[in-house]
C-alpha positions in Angstrom: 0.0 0.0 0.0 1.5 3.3 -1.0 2.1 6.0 1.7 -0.5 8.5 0.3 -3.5 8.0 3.1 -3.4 8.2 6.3 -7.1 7.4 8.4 -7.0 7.9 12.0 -9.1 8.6 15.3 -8.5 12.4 17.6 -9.4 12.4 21.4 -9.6 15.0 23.8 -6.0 13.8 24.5 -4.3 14.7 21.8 -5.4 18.4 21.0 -4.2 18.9 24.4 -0.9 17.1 23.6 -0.2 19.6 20.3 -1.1 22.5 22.6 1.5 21.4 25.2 4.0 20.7 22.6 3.8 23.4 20.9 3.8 25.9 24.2 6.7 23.8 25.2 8.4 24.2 22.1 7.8 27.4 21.3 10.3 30.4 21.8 7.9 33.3 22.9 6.2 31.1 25.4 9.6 29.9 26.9 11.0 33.4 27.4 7.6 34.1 29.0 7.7 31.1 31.4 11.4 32.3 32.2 10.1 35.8 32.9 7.7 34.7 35.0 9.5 32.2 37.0 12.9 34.0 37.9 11.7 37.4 37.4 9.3 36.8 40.4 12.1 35.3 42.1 14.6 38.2 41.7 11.7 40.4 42.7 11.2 37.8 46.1 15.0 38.5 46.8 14.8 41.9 46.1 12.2 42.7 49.0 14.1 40.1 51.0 17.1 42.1 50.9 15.2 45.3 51.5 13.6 44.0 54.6 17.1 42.8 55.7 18.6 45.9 55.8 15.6 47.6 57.1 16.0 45.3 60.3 13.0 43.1 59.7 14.7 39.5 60.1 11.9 37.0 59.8 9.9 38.8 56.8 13.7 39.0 55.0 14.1 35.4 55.8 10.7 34.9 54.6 11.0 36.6 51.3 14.6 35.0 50.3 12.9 31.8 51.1 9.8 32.2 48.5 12.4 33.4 45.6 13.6 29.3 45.7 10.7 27.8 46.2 8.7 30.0 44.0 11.3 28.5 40.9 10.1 25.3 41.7 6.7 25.7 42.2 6.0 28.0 39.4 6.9 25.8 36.7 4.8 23.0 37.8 1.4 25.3 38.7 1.7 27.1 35.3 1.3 23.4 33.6 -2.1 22.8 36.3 -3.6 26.0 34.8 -2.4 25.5 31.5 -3.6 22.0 30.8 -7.8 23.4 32.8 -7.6 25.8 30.2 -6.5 23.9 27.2 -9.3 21.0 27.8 -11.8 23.5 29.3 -11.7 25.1 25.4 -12.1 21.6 23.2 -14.8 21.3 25.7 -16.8 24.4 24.5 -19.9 23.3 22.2 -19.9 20.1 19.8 -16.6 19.2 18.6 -17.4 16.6 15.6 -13.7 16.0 15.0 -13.7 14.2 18.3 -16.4 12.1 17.6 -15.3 10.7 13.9 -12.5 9.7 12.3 -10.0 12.2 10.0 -8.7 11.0 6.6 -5.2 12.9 5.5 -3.9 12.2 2.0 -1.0 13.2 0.1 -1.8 14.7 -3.3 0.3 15.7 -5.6 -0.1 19.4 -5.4 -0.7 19.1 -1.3 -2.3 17.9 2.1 -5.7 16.7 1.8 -7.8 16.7 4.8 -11.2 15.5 5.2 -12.5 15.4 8.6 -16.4 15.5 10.0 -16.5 19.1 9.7 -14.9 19.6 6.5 -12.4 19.0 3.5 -9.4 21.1 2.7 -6.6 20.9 1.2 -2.9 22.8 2.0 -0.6 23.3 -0.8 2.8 21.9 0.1 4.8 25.4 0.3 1.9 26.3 3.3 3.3 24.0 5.4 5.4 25.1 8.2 7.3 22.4 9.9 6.4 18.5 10.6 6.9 17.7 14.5 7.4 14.5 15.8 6.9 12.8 19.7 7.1 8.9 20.2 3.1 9.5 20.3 1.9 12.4 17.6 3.1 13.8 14.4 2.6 17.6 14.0 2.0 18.7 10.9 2.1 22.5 11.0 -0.6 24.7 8.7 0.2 28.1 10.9 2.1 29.2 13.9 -0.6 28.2 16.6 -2.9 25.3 14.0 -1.9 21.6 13.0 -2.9 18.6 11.6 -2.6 16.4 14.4 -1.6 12.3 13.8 -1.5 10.7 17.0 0.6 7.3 16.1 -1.4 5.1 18.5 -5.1 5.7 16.9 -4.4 5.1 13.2 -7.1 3.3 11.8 -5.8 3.1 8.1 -2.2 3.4 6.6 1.4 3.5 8.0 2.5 6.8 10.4 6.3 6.2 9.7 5.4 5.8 5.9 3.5 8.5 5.4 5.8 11.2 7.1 8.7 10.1 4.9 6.7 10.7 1.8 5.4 13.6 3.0 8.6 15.5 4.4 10.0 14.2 0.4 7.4 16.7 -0.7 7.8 19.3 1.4 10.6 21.4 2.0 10.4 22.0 5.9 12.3 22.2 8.6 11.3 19.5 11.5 
């Protein structure tokens, strides 16, 4: 069987595993996630230090303690929030994609999609980059959208196959 179709099955967990991914990945949201975790740190040490010198011990102690603790903490809470939000949006209103299965094909002028909802299909040069975890292939269509292949739910066609052929079509960077 030739590598041009690929049939497959989305849950819940996988649109939250490309949104982690790809907030993981991504360069603006790590220099965010550092901002926010050791510039609230500094800022911790910073009134630590001021209550030092100002002669109140215990609330300097108590600041230069959070600054540590808040680095590892932070991290951890911002992925609790993250992930409530993340499913709390595919859970808005009907989502037919979840409840069907999707049907990606190679072309030869593109990506072919036809899911519940709808058909497309993505011209080759529209594609951004094709990601790749031991569970899901990513196929970017923007900076924040992509097709998403999770490797376990295939119902129809060859994961491994089908990437090859389609990263021989298109000229992207993984």
């Amino acid at each position: 069987m030739e590598p041009r179709e690929l049939e497959f099955r989305l849950e819940e967990s996988d649109l939250l595993a490309f949104s982690e991914h790809h907030i993981d990945q991504s360069p603006a949201s790590r220099e965010t996630r550092r901002r926010q975790t050791y510039g609230y740190a500094v800022l911790f040490a910073l009134f630590g230090l001021i209550f030092l010198f100002f002669g109140e011990g215990a609330l300097a102690i108590a600041f230069l303690v959070l600054g540590p603790l808040w680095i590892a903490y932070w991290p951890w809470r911002l992925r609790q929030i993250r992930r409530k939000q993340i499913l709390a949006a595919y859970r808005e209103g009907n989502n037919p994609a979840l409840e069907n299965t999707v049907v990606l094909g190679i072309a030869d002028d593109g990506l072919t999609c036809v899911s519940p909802t709808s058909q497309s299909r993505t011209a080759f040069r529209a594609l951004q980059r094709i990601a790749e975890t031991p569970e899901h292939v990513f196929v970017y269509l923007g900076p924040l959208q992509a097709h998403v292949i999770p490797r376990r739910r295939v119902i129809r066609g060859d994961v491994d196959k089908f990437v090859q052929e389609l990263r021989r079509r298109v000229d992207v960077s993984s």
